[in-house]
N, C-alpha and C positions, 0 to 999 in steps of 0.2 A: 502548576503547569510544569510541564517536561519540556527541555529543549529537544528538537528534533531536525537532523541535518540528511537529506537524501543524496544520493548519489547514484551512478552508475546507469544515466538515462544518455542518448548517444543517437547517431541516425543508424540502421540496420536496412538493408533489404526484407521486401516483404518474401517470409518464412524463414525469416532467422532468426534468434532469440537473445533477451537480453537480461540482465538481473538488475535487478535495482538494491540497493542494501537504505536502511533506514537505522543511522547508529539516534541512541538517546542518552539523553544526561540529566544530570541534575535531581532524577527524584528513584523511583522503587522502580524499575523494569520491568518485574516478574506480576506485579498488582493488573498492568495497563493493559486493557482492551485495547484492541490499535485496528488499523485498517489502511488501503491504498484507495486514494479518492485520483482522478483525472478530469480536466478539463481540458477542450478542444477549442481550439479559438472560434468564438462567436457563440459557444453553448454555456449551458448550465456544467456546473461540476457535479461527478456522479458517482457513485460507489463502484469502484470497482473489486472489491475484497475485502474481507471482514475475519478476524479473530479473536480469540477469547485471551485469560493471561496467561496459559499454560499451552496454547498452539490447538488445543483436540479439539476445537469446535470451529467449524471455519463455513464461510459463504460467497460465494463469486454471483457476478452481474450475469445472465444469462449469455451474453455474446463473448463471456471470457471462460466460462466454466468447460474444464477439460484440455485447455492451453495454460492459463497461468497458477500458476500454485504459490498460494503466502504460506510465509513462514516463517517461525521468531527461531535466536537461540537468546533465552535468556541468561545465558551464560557471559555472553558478549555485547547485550544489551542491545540489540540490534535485529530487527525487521527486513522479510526479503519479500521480494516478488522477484518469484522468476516467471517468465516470460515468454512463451514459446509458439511456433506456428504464426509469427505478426504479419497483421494486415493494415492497408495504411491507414484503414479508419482506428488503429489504434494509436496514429500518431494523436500528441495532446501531452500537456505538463501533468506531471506524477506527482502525487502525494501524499505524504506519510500524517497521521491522525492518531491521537494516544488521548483518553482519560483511562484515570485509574478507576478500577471495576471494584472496589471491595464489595467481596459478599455475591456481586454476578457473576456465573458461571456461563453463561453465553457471549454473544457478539452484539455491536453497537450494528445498527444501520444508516441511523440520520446522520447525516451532517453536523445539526445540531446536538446530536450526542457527544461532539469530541470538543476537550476544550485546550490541546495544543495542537500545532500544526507546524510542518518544516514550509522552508520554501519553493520548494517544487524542484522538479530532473525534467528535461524536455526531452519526450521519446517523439522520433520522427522515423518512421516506416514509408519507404518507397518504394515505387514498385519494378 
């Protein structure tokens, strides 16, 4: 397992934008499938973005797809979601997901697929 630390979650007005960064440590960067998961208080937690280990294969939740864009540099070890057009039903805690993919060339979707996890960024959109 990879350490994973999130950052960059904040309160924004709804249709303002915000980036999240997701630095890692501890193991190979460039291997891990990763993803940003959100939960809203009272709900299930949910996919909201998925990537492969070189960035070119990517999937968004349908209510986010064409606003938020992930994206790694594995250069800097480090995951983004940016974030754009918020609305308040995107307020809910952010967070960053990593296993290592050897050998996959796609994106993880389950939940159960990822077996590190940071501690979550609280995005709150108001309106």
């Amino acid at each position: 397992q990879v350490q994973l630390v999130e950052t960059g979650g904040g309160l924004v007005q709804a249709g303002g934008s915000l980036r999240l960064s997701c630095a890692s440590s501890g193991g190979d960067f460039y291997v891990l499938a990763m993803a940003w998961f959100r939960q809203a208080l009272g709900k299930k937690r949910e996919l909201v973005a998925a990537t492969n280990w070189d960035g070119v294969r990517t999937y968004y939740a349908d209510d986010v797809r064409g606003r938020f864009t992930i994206s790694r540099d594995n250069s800097r070890n480090t995951l983004y979601l940016q974030m754009n057009s918020l609305k308040p039903g995107d307020t809910a805690a952010y967070y960053c997901a990593a296993r290592p993919s050897y050998g996959l060339e796609g994106y993880l979707r389950a939940e159960t697929d990822y077996d590190s996890w940071g501690q979550g960024t609280q995005v709150t959109v108001s309106l």
